[in-house]
N, CA, C and O atoms as a DFTB+ gen file, in Angstrom:
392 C
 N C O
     1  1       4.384      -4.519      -5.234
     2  2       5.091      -4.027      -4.079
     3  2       4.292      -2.946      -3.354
     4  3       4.276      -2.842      -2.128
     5  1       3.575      -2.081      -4.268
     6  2       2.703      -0.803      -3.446
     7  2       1.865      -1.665      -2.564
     8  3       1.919      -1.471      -1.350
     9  1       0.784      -2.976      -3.249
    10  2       0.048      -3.447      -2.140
    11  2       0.815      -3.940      -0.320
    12  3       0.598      -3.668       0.860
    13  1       1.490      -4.543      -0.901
    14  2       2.743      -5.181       0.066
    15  2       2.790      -4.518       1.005
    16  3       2.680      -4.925       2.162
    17  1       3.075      -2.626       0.417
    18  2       3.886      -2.122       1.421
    19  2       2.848      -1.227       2.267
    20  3       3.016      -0.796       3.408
    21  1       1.687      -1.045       1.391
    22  2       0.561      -0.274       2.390
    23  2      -0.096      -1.337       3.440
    24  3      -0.697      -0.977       4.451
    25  1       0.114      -2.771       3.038
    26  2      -0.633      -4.184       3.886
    27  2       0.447      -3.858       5.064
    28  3      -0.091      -3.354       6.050
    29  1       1.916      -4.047       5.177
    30  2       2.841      -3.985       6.130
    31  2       2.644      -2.666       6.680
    32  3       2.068      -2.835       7.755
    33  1       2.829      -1.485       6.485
    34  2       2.551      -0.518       7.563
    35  2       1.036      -0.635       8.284
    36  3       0.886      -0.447       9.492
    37  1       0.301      -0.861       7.677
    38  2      -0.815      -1.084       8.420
    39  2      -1.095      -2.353       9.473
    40  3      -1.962      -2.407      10.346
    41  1      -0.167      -3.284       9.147
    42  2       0.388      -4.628       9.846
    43  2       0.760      -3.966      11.332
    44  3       0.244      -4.088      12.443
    45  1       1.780      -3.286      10.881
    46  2       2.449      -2.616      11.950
    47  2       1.718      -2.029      13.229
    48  3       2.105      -1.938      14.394
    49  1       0.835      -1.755      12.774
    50  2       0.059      -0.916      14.311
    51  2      -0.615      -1.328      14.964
    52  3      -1.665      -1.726      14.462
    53  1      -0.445      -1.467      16.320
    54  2      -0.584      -2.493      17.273
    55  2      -2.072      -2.184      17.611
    56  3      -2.781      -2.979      18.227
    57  1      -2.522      -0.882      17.130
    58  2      -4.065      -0.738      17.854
    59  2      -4.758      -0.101      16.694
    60  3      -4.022       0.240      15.768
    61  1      -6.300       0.167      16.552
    62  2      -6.935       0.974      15.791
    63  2      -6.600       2.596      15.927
    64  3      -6.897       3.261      16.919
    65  1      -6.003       3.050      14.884
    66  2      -5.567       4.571      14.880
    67  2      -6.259       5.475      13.723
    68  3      -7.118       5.190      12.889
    69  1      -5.706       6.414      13.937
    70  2      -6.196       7.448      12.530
    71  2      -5.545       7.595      11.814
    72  3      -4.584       8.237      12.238
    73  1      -5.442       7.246      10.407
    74  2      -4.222       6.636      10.022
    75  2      -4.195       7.721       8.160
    76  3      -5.004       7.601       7.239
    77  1      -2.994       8.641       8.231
    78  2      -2.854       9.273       7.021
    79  2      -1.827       8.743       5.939
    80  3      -0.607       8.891       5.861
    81  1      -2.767       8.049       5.098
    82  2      -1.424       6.758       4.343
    83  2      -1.216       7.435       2.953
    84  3      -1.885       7.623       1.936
    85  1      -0.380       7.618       3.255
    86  2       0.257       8.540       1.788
    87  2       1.074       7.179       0.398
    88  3       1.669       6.186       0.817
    89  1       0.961       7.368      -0.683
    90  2       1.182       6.109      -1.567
    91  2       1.575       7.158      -3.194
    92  3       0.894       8.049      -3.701
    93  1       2.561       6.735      -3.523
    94  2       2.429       7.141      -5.019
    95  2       2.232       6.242      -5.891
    96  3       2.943       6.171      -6.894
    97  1       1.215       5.390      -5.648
    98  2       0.594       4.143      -6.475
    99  2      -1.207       4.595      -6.766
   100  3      -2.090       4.107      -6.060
   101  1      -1.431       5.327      -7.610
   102  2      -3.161       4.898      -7.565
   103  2      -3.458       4.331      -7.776
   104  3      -4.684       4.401      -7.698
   105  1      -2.907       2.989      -8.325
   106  2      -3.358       1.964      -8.083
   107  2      -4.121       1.528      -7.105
   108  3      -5.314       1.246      -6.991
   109  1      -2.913       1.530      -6.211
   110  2      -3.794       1.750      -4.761
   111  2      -4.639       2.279      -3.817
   112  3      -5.306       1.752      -2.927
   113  1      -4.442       3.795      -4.289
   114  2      -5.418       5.009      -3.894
   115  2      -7.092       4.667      -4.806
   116  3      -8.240       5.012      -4.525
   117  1      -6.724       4.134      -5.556
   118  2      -8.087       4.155      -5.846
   119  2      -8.808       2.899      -6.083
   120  3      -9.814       2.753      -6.777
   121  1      -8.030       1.828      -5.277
   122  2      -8.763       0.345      -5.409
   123  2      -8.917       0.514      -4.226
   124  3      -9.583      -0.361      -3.673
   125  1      -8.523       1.382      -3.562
   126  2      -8.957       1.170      -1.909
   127  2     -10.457       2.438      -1.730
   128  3     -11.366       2.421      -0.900
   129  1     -10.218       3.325      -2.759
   130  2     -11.407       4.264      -2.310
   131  2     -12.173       4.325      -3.205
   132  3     -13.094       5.126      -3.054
   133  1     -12.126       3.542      -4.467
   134  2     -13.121       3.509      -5.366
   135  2     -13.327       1.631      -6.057
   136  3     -14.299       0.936      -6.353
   137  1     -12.504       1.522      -6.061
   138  2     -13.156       0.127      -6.837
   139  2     -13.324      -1.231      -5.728
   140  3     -13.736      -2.336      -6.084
   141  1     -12.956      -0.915      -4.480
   142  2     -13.394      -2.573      -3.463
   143  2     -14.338      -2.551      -4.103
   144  3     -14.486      -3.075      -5.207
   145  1     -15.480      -1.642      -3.193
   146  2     -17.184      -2.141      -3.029
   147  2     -17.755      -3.119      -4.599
   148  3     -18.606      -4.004      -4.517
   149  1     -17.124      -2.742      -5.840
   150  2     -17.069      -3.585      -7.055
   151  2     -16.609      -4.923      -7.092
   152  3     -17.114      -5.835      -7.746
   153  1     -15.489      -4.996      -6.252
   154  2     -14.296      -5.723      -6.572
   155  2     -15.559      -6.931      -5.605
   156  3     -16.154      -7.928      -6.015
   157  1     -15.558      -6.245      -4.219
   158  2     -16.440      -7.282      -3.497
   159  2     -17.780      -8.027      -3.696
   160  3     -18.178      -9.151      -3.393
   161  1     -18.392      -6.815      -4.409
   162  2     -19.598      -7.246      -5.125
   163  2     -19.869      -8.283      -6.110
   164  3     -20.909      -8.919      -6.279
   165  1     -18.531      -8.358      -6.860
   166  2     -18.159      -9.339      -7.778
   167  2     -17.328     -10.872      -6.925
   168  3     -16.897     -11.861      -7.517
   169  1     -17.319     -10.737      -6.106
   170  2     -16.695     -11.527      -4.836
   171  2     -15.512     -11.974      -5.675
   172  3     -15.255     -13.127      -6.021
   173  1     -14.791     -10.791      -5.961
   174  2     -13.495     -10.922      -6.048
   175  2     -12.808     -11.685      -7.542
   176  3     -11.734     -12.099      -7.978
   177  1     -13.862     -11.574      -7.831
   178  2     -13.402     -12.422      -9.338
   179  2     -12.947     -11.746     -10.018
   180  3     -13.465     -10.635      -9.906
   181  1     -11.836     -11.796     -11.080
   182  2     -11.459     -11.449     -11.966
   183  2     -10.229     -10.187     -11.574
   184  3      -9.508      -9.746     -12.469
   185  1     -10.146      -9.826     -10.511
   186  2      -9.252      -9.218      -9.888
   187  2      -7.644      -9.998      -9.321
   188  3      -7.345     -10.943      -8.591
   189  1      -6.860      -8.920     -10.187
   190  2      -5.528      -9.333      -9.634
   191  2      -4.772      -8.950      -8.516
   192  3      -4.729      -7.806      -8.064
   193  1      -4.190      -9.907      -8.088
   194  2      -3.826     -10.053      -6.749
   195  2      -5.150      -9.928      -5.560
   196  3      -5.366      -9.301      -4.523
   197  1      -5.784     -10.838      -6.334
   198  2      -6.898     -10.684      -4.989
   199  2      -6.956     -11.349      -3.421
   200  3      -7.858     -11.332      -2.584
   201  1      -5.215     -12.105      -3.394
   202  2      -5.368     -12.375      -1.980
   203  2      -4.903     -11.158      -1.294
   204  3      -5.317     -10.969      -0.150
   205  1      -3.931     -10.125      -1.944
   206  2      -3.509      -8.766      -1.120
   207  2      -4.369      -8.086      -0.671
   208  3      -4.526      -7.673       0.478
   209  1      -5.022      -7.933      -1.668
   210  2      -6.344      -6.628      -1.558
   211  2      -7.285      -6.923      -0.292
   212  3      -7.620      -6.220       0.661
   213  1      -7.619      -8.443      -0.718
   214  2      -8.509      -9.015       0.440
   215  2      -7.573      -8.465       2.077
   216  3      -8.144      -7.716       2.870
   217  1      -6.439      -8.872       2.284
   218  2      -5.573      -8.961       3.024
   219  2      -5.747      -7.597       3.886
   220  3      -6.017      -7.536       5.085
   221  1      -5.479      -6.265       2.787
   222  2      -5.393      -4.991       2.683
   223  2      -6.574      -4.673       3.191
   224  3      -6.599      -4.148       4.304
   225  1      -7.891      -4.944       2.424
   226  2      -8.862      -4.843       3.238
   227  2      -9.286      -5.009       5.019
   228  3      -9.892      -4.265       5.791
   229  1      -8.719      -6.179       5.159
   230  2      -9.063      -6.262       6.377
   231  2      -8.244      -5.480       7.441
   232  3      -8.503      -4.923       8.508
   233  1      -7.282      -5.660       6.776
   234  2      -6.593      -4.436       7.838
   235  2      -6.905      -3.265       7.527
   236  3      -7.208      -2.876       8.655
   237  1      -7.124      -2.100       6.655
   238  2      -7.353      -0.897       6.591
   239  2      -8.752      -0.809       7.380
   240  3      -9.087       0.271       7.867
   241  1     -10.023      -2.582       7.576
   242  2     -11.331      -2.135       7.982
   243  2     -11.034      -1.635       9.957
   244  3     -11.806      -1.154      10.786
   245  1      -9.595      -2.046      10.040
   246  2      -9.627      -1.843      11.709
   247  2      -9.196      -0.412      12.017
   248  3      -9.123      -0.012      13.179
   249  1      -8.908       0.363      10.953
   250  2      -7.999       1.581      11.222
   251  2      -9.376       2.836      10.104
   252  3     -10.154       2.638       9.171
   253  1      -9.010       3.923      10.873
   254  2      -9.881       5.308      10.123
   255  2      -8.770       6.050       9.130
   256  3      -8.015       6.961       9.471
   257  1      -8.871       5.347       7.630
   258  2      -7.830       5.241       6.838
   259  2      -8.112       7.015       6.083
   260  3      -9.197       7.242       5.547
   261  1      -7.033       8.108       6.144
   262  2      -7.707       9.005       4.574
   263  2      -6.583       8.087       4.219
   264  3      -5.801       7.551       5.003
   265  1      -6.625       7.979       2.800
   266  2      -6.028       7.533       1.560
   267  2      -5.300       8.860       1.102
   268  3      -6.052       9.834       1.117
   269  1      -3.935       9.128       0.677
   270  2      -3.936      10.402      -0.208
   271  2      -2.643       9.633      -1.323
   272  3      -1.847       8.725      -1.084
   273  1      -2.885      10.490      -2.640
   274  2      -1.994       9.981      -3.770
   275  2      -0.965      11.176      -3.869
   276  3      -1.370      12.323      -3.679
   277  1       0.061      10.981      -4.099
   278  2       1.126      11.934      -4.208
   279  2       1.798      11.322      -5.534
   280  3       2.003      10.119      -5.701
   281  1       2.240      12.777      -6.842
   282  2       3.026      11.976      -7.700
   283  2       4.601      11.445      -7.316
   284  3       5.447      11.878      -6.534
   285  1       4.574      10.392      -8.175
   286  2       6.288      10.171      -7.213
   287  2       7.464      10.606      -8.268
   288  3       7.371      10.867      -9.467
   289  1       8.618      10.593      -7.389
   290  2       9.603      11.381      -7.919
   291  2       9.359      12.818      -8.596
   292  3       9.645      13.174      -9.739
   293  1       8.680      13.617      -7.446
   294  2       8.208      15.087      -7.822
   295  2       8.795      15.846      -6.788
   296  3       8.478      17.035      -6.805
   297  1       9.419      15.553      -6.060
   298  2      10.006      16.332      -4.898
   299  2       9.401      16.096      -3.450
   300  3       9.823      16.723      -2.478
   301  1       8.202      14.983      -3.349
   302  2       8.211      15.161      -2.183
   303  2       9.053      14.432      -1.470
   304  3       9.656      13.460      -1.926
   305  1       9.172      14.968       0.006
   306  2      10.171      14.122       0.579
   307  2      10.283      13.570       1.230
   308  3      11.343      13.375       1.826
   309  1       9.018      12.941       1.476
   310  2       8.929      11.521       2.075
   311  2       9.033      10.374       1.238
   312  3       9.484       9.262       1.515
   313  1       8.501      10.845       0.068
   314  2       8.156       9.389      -1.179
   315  2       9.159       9.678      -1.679
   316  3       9.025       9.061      -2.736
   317  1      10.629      10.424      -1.787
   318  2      11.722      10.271      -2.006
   319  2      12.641      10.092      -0.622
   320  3      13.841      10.321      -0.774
   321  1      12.410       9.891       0.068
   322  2      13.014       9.030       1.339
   323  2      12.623       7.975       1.259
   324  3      13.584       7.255       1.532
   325  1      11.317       7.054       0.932
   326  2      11.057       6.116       1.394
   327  2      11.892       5.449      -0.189
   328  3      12.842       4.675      -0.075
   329  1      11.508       5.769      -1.215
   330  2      12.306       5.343      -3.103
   331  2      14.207       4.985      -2.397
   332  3      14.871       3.960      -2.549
   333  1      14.489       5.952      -1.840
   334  2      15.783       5.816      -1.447
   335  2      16.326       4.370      -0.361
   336  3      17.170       3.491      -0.538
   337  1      15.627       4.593       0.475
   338  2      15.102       3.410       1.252
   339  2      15.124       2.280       0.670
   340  3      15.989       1.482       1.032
   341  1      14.150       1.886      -0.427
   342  2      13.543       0.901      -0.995
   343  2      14.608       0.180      -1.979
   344  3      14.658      -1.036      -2.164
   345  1      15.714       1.451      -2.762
   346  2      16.823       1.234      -3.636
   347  2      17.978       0.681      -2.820
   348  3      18.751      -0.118      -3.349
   349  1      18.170       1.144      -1.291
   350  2      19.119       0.826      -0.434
   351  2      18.721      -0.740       0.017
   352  3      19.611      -1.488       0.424
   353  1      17.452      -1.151      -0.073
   354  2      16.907      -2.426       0.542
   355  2      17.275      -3.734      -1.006
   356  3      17.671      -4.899      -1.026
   357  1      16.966      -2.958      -1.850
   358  2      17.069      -3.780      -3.221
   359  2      18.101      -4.106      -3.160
   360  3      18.260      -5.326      -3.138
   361  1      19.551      -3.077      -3.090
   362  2      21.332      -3.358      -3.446
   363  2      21.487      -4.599      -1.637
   364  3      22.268      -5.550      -1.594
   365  1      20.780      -4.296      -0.720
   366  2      21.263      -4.959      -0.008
   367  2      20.930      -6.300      -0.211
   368  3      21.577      -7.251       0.228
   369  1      19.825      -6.372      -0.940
   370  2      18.983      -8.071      -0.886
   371  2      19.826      -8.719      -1.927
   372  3      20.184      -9.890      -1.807
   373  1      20.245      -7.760      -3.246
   374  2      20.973      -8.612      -4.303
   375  2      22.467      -8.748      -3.770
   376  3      23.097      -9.614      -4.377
   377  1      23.339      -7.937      -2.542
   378  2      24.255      -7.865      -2.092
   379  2      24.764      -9.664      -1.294
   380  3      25.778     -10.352      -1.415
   381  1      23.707      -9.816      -0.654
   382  2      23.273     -10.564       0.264
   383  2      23.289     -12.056      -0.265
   384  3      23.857     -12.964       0.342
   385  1      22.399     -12.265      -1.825
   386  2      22.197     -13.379      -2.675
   387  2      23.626     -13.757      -3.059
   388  3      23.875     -14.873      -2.604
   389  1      24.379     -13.376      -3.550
   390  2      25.882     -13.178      -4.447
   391  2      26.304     -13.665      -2.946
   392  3      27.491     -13.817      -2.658
């Protein structure tokens, strides 16, 4: 879901911007600022979810990305707005199925 959701906001922007993407996944923070150039070098082998990343890639190459990691559920309050968000989107989707 972290890949998902950093691929969709970056989806979102209609033009090349300067873009401060905040994530409490390092997963993500650090496949995006430390392990591509590997990941690519290896042309992608052995990497999971390598159609996202690829995906992720290309969109973060149109935008001037900082990357920053925040721990989650520590008080900040955006990554506890967006958790809240995300719990309100979950009860509605299983609301919805039923």
């Amino acid at each position: 879901m972290e890949l998902t959701a950093a691929l969709m906001a970056l989806k979102a922007l209609k033009e090349s911007c300067r873009v401060d993407l905040y994530t409490d996944s390092e997963y993500v923070q650090k496949g995006m600022k430390e392990w591509m150039p590997q990941w690519k070098a290896r042309n992608w082998k052995k990497v999971m979810n390598a159609d996202l990343w690829q995906a992720l890639d290309i969109e973060a190459a149109l935008h001037e990305i900082t990357w920053h990691w925040v721990r989650g559920h520590d008080g900040h309050p955006e990554n506890e707005r967006v958790d809240e968000l995300a719990s309100q989107a979950a009860l509605n989707a299983s609301s919805a199925a039923l």
